[in-house]
KOLKOL-629465 format. One record per residue (C-alpha): x, y, z; residue in one letter; residue number from 1. Coordinates in steps of 0.25 Angstrom, whole numbers, padded with zeros to 4 digits. Layout:
N
X/Y/Z/A/NUM
...
# end
This chain:
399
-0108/0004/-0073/X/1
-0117/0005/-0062/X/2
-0129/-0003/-0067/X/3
-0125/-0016/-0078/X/4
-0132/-0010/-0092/X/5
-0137/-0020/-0100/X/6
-0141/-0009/-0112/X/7
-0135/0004/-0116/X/8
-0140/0013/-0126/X/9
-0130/0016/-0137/X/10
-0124/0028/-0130/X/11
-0122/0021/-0119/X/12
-0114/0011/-0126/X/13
-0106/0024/-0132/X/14
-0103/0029/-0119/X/15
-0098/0016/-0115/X/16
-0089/0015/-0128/X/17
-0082/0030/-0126/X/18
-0081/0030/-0109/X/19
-0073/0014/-0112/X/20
-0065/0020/-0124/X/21
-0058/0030/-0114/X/22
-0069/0043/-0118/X/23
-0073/0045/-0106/X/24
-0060/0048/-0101/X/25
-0055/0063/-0099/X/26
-0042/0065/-0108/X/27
-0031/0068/-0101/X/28
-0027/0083/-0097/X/29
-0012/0081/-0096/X/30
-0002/0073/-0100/X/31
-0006/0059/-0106/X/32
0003/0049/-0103/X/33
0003/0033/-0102/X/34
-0008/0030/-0091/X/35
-0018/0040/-0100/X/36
-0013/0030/-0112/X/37
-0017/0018/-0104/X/38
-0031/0023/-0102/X/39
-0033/0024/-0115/X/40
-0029/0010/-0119/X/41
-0035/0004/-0107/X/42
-0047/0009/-0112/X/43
-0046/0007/-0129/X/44
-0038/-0006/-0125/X/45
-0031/-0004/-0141/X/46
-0026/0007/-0150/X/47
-0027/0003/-0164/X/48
-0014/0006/-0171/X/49
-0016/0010/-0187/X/50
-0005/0016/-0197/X/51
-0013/0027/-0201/X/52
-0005/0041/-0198/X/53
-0016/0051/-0201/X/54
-0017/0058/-0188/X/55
-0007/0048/-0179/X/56
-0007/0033/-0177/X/57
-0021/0028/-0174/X/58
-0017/0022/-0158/X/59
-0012/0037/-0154/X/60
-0027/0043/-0158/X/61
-0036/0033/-0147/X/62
-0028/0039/-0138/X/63
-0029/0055/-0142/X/64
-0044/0054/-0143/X/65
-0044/0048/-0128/X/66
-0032/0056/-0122/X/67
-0030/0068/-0130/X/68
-0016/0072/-0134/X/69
-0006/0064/-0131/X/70
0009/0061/-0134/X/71
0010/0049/-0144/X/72
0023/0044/-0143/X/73
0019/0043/-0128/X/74
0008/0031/-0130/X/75
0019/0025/-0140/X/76
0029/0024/-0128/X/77
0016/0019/-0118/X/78
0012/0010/-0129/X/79
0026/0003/-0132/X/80
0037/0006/-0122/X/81
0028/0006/-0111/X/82
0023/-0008/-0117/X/83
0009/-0005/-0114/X/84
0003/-0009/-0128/X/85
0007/-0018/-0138/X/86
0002/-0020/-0153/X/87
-0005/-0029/-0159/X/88
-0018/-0032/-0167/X/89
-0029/-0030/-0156/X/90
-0039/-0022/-0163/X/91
-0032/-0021/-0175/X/92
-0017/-0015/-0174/X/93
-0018/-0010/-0160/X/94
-0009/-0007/-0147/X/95
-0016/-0015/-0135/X/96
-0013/-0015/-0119/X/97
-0001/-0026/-0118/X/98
-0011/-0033/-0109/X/99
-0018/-0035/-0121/X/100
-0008/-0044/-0127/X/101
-0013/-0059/-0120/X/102
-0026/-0057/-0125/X/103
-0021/-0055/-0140/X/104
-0013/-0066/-0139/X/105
-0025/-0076/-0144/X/106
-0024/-0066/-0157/X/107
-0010/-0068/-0157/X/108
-0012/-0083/-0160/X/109
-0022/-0081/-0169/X/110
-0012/-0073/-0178/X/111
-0004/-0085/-0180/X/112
-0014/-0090/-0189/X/113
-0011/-0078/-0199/X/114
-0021/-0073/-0208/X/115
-0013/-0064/-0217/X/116
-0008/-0071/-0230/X/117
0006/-0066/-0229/X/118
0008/-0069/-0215/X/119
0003/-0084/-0220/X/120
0013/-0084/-0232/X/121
0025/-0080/-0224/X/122
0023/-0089/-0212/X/123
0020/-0102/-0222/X/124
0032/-0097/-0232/X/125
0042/-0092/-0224/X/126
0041/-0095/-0210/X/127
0054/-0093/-0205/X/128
0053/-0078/-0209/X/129
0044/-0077/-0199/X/130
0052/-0082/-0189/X/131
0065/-0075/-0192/X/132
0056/-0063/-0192/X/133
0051/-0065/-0176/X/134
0067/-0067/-0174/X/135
0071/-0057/-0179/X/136
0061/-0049/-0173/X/137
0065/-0056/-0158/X/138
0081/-0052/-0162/X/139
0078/-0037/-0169/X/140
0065/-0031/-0161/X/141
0057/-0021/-0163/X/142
0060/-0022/-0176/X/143
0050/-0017/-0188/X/144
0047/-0027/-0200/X/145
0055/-0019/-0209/X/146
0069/-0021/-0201/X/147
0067/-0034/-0202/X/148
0080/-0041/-0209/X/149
0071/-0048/-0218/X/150
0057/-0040/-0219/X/151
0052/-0044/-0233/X/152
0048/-0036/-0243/X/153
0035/-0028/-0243/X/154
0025/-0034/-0256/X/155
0015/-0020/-0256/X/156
0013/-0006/-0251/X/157
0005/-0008/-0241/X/158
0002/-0023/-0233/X/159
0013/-0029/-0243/X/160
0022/-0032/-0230/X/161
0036/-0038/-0230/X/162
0036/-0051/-0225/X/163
0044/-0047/-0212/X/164
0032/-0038/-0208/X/165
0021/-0049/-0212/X/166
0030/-0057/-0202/X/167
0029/-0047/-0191/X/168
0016/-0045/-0193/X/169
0012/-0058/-0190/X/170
0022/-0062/-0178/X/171
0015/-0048/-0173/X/172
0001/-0054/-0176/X/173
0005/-0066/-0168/X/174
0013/-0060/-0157/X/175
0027/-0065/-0159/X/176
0031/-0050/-0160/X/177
0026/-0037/-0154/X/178
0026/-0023/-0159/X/179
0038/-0016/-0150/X/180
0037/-0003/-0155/X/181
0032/0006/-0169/X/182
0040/0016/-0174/X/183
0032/0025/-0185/X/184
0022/0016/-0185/X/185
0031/0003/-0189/X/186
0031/-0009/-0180/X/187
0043/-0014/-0174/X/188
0041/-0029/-0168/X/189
0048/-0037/-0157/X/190
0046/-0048/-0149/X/191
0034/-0047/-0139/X/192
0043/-0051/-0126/X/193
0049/-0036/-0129/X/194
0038/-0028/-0131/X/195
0026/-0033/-0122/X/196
0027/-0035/-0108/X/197
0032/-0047/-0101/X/198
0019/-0049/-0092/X/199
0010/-0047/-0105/X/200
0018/-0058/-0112/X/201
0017/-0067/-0100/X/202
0003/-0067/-0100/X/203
-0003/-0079/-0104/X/204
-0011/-0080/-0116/X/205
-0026/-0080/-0114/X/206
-0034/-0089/-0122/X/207
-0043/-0084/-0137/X/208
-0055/-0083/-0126/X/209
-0048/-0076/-0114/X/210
-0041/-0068/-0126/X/211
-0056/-0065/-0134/X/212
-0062/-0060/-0120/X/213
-0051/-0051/-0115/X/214
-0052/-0044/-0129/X/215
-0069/-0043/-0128/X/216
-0067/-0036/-0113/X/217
-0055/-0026/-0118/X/218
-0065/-0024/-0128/X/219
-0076/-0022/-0120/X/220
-0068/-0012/-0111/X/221
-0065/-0004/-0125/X/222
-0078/-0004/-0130/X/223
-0086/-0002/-0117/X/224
-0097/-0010/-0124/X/225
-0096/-0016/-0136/X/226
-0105/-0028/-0145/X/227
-0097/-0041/-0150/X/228
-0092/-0036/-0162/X/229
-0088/-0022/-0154/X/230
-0081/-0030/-0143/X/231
-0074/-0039/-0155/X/232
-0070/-0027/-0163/X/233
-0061/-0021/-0153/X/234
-0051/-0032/-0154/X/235
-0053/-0037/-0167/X/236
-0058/-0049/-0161/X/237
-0068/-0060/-0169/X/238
-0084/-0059/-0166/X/239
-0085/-0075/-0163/X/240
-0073/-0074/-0150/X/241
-0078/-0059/-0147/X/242
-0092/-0064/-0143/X/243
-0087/-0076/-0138/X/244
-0078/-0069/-0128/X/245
-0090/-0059/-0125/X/246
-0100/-0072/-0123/X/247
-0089/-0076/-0111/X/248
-0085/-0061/-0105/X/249
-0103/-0060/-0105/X/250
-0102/-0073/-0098/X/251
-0092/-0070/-0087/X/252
-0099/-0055/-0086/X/253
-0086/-0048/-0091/X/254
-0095/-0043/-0101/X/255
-0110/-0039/-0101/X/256
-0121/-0038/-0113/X/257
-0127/-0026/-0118/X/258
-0137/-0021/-0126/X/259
-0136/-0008/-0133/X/260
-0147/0001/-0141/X/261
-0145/0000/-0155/X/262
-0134/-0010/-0155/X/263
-0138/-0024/-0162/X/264
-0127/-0033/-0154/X/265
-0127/-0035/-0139/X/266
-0116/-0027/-0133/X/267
-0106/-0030/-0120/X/268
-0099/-0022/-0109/X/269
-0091/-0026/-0099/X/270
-0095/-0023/-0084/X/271
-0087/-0013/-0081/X/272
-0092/-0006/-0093/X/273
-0096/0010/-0090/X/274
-0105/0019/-0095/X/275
-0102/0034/-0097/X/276
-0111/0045/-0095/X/277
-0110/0052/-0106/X/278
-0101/0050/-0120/X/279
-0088/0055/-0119/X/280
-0076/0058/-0128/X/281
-0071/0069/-0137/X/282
-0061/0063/-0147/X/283
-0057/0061/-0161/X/284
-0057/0046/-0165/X/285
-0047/0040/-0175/X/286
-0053/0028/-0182/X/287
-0045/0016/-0174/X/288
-0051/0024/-0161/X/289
-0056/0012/-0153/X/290
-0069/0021/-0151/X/291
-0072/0019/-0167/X/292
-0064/0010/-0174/X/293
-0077/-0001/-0174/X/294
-0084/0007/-0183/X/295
-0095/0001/-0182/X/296
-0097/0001/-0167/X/297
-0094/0016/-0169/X/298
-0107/0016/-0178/X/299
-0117/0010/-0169/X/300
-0111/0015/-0157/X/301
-0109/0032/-0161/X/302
-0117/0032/-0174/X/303
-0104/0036/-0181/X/304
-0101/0029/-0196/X/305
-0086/0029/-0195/X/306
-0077/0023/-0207/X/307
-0061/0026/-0208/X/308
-0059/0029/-0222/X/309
-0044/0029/-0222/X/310
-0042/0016/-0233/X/311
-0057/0024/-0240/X/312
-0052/0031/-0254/X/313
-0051/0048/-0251/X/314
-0064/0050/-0262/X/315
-0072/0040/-0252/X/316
-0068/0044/-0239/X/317
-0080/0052/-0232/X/318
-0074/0057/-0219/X/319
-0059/0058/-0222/X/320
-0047/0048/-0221/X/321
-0045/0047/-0205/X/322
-0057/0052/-0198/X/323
-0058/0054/-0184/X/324
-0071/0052/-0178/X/325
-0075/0063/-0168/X/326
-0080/0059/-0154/X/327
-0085/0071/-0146/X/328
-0091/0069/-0134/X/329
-0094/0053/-0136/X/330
-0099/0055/-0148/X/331
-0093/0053/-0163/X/332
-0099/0066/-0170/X/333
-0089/0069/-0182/X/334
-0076/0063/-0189/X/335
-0063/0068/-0194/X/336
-0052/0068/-0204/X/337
-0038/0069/-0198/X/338
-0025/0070/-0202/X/339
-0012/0075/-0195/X/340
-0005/0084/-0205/X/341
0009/0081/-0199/X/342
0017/0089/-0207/X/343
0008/0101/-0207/X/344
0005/0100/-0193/X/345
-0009/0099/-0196/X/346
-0021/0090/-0190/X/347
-0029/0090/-0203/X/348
-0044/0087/-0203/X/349
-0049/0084/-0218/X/350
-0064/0084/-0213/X/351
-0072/0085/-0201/X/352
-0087/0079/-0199/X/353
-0097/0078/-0189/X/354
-0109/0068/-0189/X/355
-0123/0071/-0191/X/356
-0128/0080/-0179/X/357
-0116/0083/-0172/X/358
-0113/0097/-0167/X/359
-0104/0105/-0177/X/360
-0098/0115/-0169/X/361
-0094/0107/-0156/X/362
-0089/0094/-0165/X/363
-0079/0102/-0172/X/364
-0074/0110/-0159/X/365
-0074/0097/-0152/X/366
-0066/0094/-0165/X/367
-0057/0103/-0165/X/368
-0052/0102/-0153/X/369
-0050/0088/-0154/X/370
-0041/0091/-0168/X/371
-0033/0102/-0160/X/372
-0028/0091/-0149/X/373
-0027/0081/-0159/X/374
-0017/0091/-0168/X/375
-0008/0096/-0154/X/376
-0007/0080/-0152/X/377
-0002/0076/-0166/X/378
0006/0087/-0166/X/379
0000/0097/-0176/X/380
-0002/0109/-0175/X/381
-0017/0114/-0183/X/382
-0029/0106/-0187/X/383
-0035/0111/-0200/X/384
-0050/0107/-0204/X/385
-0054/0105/-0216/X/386
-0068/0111/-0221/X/387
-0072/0096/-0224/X/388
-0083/0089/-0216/X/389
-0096/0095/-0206/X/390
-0086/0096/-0196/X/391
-0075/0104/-0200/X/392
-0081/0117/-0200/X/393
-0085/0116/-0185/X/394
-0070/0110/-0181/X/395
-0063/0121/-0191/X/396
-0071/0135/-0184/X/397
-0067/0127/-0168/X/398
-0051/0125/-0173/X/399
# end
């Protein structure tokens, strides 16, 4: 910035968010390929990973809404074969940069003291279960818990894991095993010295306090400008450590203190923080989109009430199973309910809505547009609106 800005009005602060969130960005014209996919992470820092399958797996649409279509697999192979990301639990289930990995280390450590009962029965009743399992994982990887000679037997539907996978999922929690690869989804393990980078390994690990400050300035970066409870949110870190960190990073000047109208905490930016001109970006958001998954951020910062109503019962639901908010332009003006029809080769929208005030007819052309590329990219061949919402009539005459 030209002049240090000790107060920014509330757009201001949202032009900030979307220009450090990659909005600002012209999406490519031709081919994307692996520096367009480091762009975007350098600038997102994560892609959250979640099992839902409605449209495609939730780490690919970040990337759409930034870059436009592009080939999937093609981020697979930049995310595991070039060993530019690894997995593990940065904001949630995430893929991170691999120089990520030192700073997550102090969480790593943390996981050793385990909080999930059967983690805590297993290592108590069995221990040496769990060692033969880190063995067998050193001889065998990758490997998925269910090849395991002896996985257990699964106790319910759902999070009734067999104990091999309790086990995995612990030595993954505490870095004694790395996610090599997925195959449809299914995590097969091995032994961190065979899926990350020598150099990455080598690095020593930095202490809880040089680990709590490098995550508070990746956040910063993300966020552009952010309060405590924003900064701590996009890690998953504790308030008590995340204002801690930001007391220090104040104190050295990596950080600056803010005020901005109509926000009730004191906010912070770092010093190269830049303030577009205008709000930028025409997307549609998928609800672990970096840009909205603190809902309440996304409230106070656009005015936008935004819940996902996925696990809410079908006669509850008021928007729809998995809605998309709408961004045009730099502002969130509508939502959508999506879902790929894969074997009809339709891109399904179940109901359309615009908020209060927005402009009907340009929203759903912006719309439809944006579900014309979204079906070429997951490889369907019709979008069909249904009447249901304020929205669709606009986006059904512009399809």
């Amino acid at each position: 910035m030209s002049r240090r800005r000790t107060r920014f009005t509330n757009d201001q602060a949202v032009r900030v968010f979307l220009g450090a969130q990659g909005f600002g960005d012209r999406r490519p014209s031709g081919r994307v390929d692996a520096r367009h996919f480091a762009r975007v992470v350098r600038r997102l820092r994560l892609l959250q990973i979640d099992s839902v399958n409605v449209l495609t797996r939730a780490h690919y649409l970040p990337v759409f809404a930034r870059l436009g279509p592009y080939p999937r697999e093609a981020l697979d192979r930049w995310i595991y074969q070039g060993r530019h990301m690894f997995e593990y639990w940065c904001h949630e289930q995430s893929y991170a940069p691999v120089a990520f990995h030192p700073m997550m280390r102090s969480r790593m450590r943390d996981k050793h003291d385990p909080r999930w009962k059967r983690v805590r029965e297993l290592l108590e009743h069995e221990p040496e279960y769990v060692k033969s399992v880190l063995e067998e994982v050193g001889d065998r990887g990758p490997i998925p818990a269910r090849l395991l000679s002896d996985p257990g037997e699964k106790t319910g539907p759902w999070w009734g894991y067999g104990k091999g996978k309790v086990a995995l999922a612990w030595l993954f929690a505490t870095g004694q095993v790395a996610v090599a690869h997925r195959v449809n989804f299914e995590r097969w393990y091995d032994r961190p010295e065979r899926v990350l980078p020598a150099e990455v390994l080598e690095t020593p690990d930095p202490s809880s306090g040089e680990s709590a400050r490098r995550m508070v300035l990746e956040a910063a970066g993300a966020l552009g400008i952010g309060t405590v409870p924003d900064l701590a949110d996009y890690f998953r870190m504790r308030i008590t450590p995340t204002a801690r960190a930001v007391e220090q990073l104040v104190t050295r000047a990596d950080l600056r203190e803010v005020a901005v109208t109509g926000w009730a905490r004191p906010a912070y930016v770092r010093e190269d923080v830049v303030l577009p001109r205008a709000r930028r970006g025409t997307a549609l958001l998928c609800p672990f989109d970096p840009l909205v998954w603190d809902r309440e951020r996304t409230e106070r910062m656009f005015g936008f009430r935004y819940r996902i109503e996925i696990y809410t019962p079908r006669s509850k639901r008021v928007y729809g199973y998995y809605v998309l908010p709408l961004l045009i332009d730099g502002h969130l003006v509508g939502r959508v309910d999506a879902k790929a029809d894969r074997k009809a080769g339709v891109l399904r929208i179940p109901a359309a809505f615009a908020e209060p005030g927005a402009d009907l007819p340009a929203a759903g052309a912006a719309l439809a547009g944006e579900l014309r590329e979204m079906a070429t990219w997951l490889g369907l061949s019709a979008v069909e609106v249904a009447p249901s919402g304020n929205l669709a009539g606009a986006t059904r005459a512009a399809l």
